[in-house]
N, C-alpha and C positions, 0 to 999 in steps of 0.2 A: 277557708280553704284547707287547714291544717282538718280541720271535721271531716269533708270530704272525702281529703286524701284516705284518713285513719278509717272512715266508713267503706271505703273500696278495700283497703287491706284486710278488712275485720271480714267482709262478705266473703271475699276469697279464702280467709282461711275457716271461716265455717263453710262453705261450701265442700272442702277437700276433707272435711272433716275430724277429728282427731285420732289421727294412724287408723283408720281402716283396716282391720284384721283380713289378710290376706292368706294366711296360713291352711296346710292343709289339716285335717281334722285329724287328732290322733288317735290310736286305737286305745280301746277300752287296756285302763291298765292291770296289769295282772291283779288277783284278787279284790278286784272291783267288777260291777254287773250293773245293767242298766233294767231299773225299775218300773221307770214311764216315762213317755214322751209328752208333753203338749205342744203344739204343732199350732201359728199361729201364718195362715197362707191368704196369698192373693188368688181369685177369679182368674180363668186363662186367657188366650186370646179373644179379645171380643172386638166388634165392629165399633165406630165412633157413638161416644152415648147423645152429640148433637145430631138434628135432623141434618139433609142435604140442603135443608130450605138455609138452617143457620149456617153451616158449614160454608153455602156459598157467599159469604158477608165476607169470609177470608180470603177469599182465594180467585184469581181470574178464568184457571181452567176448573172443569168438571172434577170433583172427587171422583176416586173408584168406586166404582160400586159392590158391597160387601151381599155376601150370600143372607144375610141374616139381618133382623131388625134391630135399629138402633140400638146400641148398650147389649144387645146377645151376644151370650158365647157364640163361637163358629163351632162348626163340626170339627175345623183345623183345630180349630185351643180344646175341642173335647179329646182329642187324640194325643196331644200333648199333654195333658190335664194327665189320662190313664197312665202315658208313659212312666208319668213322674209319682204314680201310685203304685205301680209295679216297681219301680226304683228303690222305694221307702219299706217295700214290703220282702226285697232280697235284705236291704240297709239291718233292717229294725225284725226283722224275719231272721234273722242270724246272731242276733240278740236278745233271741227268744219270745220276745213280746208280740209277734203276729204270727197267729197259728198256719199251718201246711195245710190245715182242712179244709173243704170247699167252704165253709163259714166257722168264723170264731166263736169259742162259748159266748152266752147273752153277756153283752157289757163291757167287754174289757177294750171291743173296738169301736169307738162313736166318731162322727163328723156331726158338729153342730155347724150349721150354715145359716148365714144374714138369708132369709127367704126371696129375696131380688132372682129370677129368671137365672142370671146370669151365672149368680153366688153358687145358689142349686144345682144348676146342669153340671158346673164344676165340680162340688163334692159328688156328683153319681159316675163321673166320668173319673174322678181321682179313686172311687170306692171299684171302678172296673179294669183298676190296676190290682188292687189291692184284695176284691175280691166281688167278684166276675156276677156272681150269684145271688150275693147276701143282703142286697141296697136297703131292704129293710129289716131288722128294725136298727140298722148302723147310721142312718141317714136322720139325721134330725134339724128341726127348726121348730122357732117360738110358735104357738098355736096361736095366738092372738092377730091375724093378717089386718085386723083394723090401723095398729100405729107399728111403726119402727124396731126393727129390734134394738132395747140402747146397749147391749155390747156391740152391736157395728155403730150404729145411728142414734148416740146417746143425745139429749135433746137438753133445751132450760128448764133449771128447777130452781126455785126459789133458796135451796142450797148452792144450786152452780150455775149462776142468770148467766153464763157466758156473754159480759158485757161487752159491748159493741164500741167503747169509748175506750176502756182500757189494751182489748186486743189488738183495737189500731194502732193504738200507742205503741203497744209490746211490738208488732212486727215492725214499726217504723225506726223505734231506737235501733234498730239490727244493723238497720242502713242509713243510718247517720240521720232521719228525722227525714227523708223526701227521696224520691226514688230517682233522683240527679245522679249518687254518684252511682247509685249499682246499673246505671242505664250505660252508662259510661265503660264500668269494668264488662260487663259482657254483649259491649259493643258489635266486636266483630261475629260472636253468634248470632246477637240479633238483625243482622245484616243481611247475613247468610238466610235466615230463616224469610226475611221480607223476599230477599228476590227470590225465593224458591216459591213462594205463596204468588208472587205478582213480579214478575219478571219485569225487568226497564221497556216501559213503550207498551206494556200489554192491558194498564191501566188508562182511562180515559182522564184525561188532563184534570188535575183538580180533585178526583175522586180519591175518597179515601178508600184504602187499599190493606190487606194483609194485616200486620201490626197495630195501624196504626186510626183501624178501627173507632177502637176506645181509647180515651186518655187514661191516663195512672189512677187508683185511686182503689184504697181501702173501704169499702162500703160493709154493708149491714147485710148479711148470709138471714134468707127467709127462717132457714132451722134455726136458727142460732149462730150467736159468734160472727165471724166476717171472711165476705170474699176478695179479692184481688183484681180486678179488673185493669186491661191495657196491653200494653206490648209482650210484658211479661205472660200475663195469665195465657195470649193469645199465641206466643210461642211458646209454650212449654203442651198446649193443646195438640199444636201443631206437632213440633216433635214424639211426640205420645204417638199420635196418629200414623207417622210415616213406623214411628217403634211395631204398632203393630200391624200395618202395611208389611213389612219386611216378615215379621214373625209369621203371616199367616204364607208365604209365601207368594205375592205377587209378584209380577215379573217387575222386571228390574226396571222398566220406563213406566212402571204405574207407583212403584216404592216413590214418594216426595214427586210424581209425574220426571221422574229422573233425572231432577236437575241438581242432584247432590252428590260430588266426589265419592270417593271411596268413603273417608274419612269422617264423611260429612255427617251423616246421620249421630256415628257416637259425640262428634263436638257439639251440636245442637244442643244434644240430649242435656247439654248443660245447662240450659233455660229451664229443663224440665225441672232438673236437681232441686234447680234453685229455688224456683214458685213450691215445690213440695219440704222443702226444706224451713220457707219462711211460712207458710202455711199451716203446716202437720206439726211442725217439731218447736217452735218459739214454744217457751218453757208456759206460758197460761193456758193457750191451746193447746198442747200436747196433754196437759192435765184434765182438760176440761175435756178432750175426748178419749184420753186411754187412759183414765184412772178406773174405770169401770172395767175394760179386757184385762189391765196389769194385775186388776184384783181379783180376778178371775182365773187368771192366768199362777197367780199367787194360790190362790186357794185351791185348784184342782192338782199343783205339785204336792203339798202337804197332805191331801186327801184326794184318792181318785176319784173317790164318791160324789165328790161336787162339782164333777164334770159339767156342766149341763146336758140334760138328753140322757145322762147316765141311770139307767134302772137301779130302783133300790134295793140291790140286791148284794151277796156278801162279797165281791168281788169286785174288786175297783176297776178304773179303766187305766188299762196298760197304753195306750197308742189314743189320744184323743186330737182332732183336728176342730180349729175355729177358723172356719173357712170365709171369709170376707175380702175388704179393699187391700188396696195398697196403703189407702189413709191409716187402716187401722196397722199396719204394721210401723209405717212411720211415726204415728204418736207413742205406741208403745217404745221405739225406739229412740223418741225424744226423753222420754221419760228415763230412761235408761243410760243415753247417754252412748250407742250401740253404733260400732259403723263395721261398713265387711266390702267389701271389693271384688266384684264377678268379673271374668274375662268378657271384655268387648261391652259392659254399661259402665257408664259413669258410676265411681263411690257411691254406695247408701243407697242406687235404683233399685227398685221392686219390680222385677219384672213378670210377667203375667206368668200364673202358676208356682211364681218363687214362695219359700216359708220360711219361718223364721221357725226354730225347734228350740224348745227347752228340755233337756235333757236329765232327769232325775237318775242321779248314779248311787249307788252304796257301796263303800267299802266295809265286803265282809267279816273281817278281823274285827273292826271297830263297831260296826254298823252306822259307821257317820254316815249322815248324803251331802251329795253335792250336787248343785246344776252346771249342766256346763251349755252352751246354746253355739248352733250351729246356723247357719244360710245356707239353701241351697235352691240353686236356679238352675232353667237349663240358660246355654250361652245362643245370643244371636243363630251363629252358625247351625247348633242342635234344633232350634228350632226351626230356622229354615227348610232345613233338611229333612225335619221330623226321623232323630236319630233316636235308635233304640238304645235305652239306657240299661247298661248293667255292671257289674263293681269291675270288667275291663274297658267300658267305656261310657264312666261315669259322669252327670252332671257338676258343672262346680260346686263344690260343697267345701266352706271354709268356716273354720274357727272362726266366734264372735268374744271378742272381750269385752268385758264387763268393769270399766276404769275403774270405778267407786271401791272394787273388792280387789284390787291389783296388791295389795299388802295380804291377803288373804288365801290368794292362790292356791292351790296345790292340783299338778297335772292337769294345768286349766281350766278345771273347777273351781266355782263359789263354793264354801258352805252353805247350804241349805238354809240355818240360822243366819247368815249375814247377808243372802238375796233378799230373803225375807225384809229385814231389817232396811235396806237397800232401796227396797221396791217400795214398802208403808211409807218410807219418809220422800218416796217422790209423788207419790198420790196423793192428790187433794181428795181426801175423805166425803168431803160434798159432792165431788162429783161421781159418789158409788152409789149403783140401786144396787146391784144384784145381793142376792142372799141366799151364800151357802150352806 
């Protein structure tokens, strides 16, 4: 019972994460200048990536019906997508790093994108904020369309088997060894979430319904590693769905078929938190899928040259985007140890179109660098509305701290030398192909 209990306490406080940086971003401080960016983003609004054939296994009414094929962007998240490239391009355009011309010299401005339909549309729609004209040669992906890209979609290798025995294990300990008590702590979400799926009486007696489809259970992920099946997986799907229901703008009795309070949509979105939280971020998983972006991610601050997609040419990339999932921003943020807080989502959510920035600074006097990393999303309400962003009516964008280097600070920057340091020692080394 004492297990339990301490497993409901332990999930709630990783759930809320530790202090969520809420803060707004400071400006560049004097005699300091911003070097380069890497840019590590989600895909924008996109329609549900199940069929309506699976989709209806949950639900007693009809889903809406989305303009586009399963798992595509919308036209909506492609206009959303630009806005928030024209945003980045006043932001990082006034820090010198993205030129005024109708295109940047060759190089210094790349989007390398996971090749998925989705990933793509997105970085051509983020590159038509950013620049209207230039899609190629700024737009890049792996030439190989036969297998996966593994900076998005890193796979098993006889260095990193992402075993199927151990990763159970790992997400199980989180919650006390059986998904009793965290069934328990976010009771009243998953409540909520059943009768908005299958309302009382609209189920036929007996029938499984909504939730409670599938039973609990950690099984074996075809790529690799493991998936989550059951109430959880099947609401945090749910919530996802009505998230971008709302974002593409639906009318308000097709948003969750309308049967969610005001409120209701953000408290949900806490089933979401959670499956991505036990999912993405338990500390084997998170290694075994973003030790490969973090090193990546690692290598192209220290050198822009090893962008990917970046030409070999003398001039590094100033402004580089790794346009992919939400997954991959949450393992990298496992790895890290990273949390940030948007108006109107839950802690830690990744919302469609959100990024996570690493920001290379140098102070000139010295010529130390430092990184500092930002979040920035738009909010529910901007996306509904499809509100034009600019530095008087900006998306949220807050400060991310970096725990590990909190003795180290300065002007809430890492040292360059202690990210580094930082980042190598959360990366499982087996699980890096790429080479810089």
């Amino acid at each position: 019972m004492k297990l339990r209990l301490a497993a409901a306490v332990l999930v709630s406080t990783l759930m809320a994460g530790l202090a969520p940086a809420g803060a707004q971003v400071p400006p560049i401080p004097p005699g300091w200048q911003t070097e380069r960016v890497i840019m590590l983003a989600r895909h924008g609004v996109r329609s549900p990536v199940q069929s309506p054939e699976e989709l209806a296994r949950f639900a007693t009414s009809p889903w809406p019906t989305w303009p586009v094929a399963p798992g595509d962007l919308t036209p909506r998240g492609a206009e959303l997508g630009r806005l928030m490239g024209r945003f980045y391009r006043v932001i990082y355009g006034g820090r010198g790093l993205i030129e005024e011309d109708d295109c940047p010299r060759p190089g210094i401005v790349v989007i390398w994108a996971d090749y998925e339909s989705r990933t793509e549309f997105s970085a051509a729609a983020t590159l038509g904020g950013l620049y209207l004209r230039c899609l190629n040669p700024i737009l890049k992906h792996q030439a190989d369309l036969s297998r996966p890209d593994p900076l998005f979609h890193p796979s098993p290798s006889p260095s990193c088997p992402m075993d199927v025995a151990s990763n159970r294990a790992a997400v199980l300990a989180r919650i006390g060894g059986d998904f009793s008590s965290v069934l328990r702590e976010y009771a009243p979400q998953l409540a909520t979430l059943q009768s908005t799926l299958c309302p009382p009486g609209s189920a036929a007696a007996g029938q499984a319904c909504g939730l409670n489809v599938d039973a609990p259970a950690i099984v074996p992920d075809p790529r690799g590693g493991v998936l989550m099946k059951g109430p959880i997986t099947i609401g945090a799907t749910a919530s996802e769905i009505f998230m971008m229901e709302n974002a593409e703008g639906m009318p308000t009795n097709q948003v969750a078929w309308g049967r969610l309070p005001a409120t209701g949509l953000y408290d949900v979105l806490k089933v979401h938190r959670l499956h991505a939280d036990l999912m993405e971020k338990t500390k084997p998983i998170a290694q075994q899928k973003g030790s490969n972006m973090l090193a990546q991610i690692v290598a192209s601050l220290q050198d822009g040259h090893n962008f990917p997609g970046a030409p070999k040419i003398a001039e590094p990339v100033r402004f580089g985007v790794l346009l992919g999932h939400d997954t991959n921003v949450l393992n990298v943020a496992g790895l890290l140890n990273l949390g940030w807080e948007i108006k109107g989502f839950q802690d830690n959510e990744v919302p469609p179109s959100a990024s996570l920035a690493f920001e290379l600074l140098k102070e000139v006097g010295t010529n130390q660098r430092y990184v500092r990393m930002t979040f920035y999303s738009q909010t529910p309400e901007q996306m509904r509305d499809v509100t034009p962003l600019n530095m008087d009516n900006r998306p949220s964008m807050v400060a991310v701290d970096l725990p590990a280097c909190s003795a180290y600070m300065r002007n809430g920057s890492c040292p360059l030398e202690r990210f580094v340091e930082i980042a190598n020692a959360a990366i499982d080394p087996g699980c890096v192909s790429i080479k810089p």
